[in-house]
Backbone as ProteinMPNN parsed JSONL, in Angstrom:
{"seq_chain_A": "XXXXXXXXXXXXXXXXXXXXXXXXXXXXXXXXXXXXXXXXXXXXXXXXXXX", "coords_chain_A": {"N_chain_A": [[-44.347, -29.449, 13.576], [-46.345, -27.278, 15.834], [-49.24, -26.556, 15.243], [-52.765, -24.946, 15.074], [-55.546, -27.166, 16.552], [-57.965, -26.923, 16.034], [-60.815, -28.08, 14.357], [-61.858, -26.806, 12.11], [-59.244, -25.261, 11.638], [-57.669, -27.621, 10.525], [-59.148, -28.76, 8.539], [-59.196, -26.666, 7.208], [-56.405, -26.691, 6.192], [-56.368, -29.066, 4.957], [-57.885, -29.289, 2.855], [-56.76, -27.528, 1.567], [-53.96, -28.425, 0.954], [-54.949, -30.417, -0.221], [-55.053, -33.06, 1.186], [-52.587, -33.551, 1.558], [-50.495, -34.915, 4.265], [-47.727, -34.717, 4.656], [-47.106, -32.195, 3.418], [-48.176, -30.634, 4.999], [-47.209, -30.526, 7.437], [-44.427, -29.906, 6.661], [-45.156, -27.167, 5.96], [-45.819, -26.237, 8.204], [-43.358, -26.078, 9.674], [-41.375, -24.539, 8.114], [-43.235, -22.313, 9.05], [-42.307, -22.234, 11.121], [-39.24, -22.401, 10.968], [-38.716, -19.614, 9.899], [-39.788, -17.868, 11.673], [-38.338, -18.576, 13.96], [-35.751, -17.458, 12.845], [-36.491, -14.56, 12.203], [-36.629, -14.127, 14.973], [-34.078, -14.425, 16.38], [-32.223, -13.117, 14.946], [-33.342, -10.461, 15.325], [-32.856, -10.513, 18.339], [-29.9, -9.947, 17.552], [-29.869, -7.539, 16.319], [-30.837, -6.145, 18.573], [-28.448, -6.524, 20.46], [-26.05, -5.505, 18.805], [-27.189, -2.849, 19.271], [-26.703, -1.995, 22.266], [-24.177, -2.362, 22.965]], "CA_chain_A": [[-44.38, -28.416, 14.602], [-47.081, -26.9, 16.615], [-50.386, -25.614, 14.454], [-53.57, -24.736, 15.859], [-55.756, -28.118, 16.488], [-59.453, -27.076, 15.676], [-61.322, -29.374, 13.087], [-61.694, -25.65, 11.244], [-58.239, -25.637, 10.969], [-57.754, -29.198, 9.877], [-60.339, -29.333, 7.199], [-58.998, -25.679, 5.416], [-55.116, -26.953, 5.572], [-56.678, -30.312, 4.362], [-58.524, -28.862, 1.622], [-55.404, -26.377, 0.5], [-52.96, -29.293, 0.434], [-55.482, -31.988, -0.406], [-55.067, -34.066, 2.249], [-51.162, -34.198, 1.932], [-50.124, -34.553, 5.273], [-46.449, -34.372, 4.624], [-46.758, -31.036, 2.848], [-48.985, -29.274, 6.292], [-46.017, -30.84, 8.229], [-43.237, -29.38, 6.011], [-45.254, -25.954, 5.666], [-45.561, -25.832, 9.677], [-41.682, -26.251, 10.085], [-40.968, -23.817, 7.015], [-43.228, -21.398, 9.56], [-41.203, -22.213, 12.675], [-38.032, -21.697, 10.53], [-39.097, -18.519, 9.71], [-39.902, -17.302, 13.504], [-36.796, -18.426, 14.692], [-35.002, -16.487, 11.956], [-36.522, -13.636, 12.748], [-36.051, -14.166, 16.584], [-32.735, -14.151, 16.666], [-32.349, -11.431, 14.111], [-33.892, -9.533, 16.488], [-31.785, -10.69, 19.3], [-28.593, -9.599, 17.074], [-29.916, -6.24, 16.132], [-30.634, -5.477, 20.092], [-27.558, -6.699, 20.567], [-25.637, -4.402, 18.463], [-27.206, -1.408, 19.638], [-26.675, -2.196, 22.871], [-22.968, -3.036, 22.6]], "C_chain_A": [[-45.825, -28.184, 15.022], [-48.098, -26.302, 15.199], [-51.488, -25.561, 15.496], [-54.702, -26.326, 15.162], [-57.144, -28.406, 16.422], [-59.815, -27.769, 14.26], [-61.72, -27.956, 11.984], [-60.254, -25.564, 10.865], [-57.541, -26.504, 10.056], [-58.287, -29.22, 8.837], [-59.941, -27.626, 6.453], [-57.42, -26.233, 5.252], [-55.102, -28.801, 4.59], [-57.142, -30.257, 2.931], [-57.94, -28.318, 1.074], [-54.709, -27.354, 0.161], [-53.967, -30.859, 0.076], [-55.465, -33.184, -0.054], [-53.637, -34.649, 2.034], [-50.82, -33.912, 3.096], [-48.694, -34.047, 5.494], [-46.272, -32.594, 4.39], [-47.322, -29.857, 3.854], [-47.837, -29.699, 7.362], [-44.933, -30.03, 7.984], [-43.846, -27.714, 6.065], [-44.943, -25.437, 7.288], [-44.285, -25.576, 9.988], [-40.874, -25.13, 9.468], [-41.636, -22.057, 8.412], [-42.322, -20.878, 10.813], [-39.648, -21.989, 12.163], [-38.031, -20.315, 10.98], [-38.835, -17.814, 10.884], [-39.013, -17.0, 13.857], [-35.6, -17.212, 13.967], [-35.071, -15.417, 12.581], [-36.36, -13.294, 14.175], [-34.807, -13.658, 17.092], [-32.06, -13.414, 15.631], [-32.521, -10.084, 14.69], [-33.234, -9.038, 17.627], [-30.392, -10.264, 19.059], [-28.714, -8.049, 17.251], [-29.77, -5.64, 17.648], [-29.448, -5.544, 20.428], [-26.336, -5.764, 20.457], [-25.911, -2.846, 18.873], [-26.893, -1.273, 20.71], [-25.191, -2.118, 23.554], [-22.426, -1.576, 22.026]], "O_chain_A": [[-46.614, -28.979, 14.512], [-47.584, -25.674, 14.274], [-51.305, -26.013, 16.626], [-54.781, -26.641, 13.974], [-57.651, -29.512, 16.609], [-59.065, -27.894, 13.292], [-61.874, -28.349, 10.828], [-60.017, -25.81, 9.682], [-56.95, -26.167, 9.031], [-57.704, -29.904, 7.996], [-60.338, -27.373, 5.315], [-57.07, -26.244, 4.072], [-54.249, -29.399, 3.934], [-56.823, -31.04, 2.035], [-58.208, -28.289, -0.127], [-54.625, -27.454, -1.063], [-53.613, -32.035, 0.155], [-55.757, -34.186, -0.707], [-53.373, -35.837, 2.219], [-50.734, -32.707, 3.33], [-48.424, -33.162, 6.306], [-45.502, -31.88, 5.033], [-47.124, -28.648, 3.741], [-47.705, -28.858, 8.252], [-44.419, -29.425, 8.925], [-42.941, -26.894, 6.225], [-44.138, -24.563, 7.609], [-44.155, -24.619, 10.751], [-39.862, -24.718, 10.033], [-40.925, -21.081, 8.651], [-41.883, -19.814, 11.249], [-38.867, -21.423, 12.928], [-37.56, -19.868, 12.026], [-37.777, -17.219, 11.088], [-38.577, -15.879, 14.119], [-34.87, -16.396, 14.53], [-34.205, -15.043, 13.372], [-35.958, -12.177, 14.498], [-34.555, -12.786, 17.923], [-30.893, -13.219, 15.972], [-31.967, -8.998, 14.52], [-33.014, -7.878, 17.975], [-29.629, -10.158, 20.018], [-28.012, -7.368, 17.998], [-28.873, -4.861, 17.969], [-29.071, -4.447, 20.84], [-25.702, -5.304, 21.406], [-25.115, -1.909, 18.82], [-26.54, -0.096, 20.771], [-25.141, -1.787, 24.739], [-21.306, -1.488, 21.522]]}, "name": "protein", "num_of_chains": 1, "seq": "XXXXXXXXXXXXXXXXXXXXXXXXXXXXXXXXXXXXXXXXXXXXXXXXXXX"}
């Protein structure tokens, strides 16, 4: 998914996961889970009150 693409970025998620790329791939996706979750969580609750 989408992260931010400065060489500051790069070089601290490089240095946290030690240059596993798989695991800054899998964490990005784990955040975009997340999002969406709450997105449309969001979208339910309005929903309900609404309704």
């Amino acid at each position: 998914m989408l992260q931010p693409r400065t060489k500051r970025w790069q070089s601290r998620m490089n240095h946290y996961f030690r240059g596993n790329e798989k695991r800054v791939k899998q964490r990005a996706n784990t955040f975009f889970l997340l999002g969406l979750a709450f997105l449309l969580a969001g979208f339910a609750y309005l929903f309900r009150m609404a309704a």
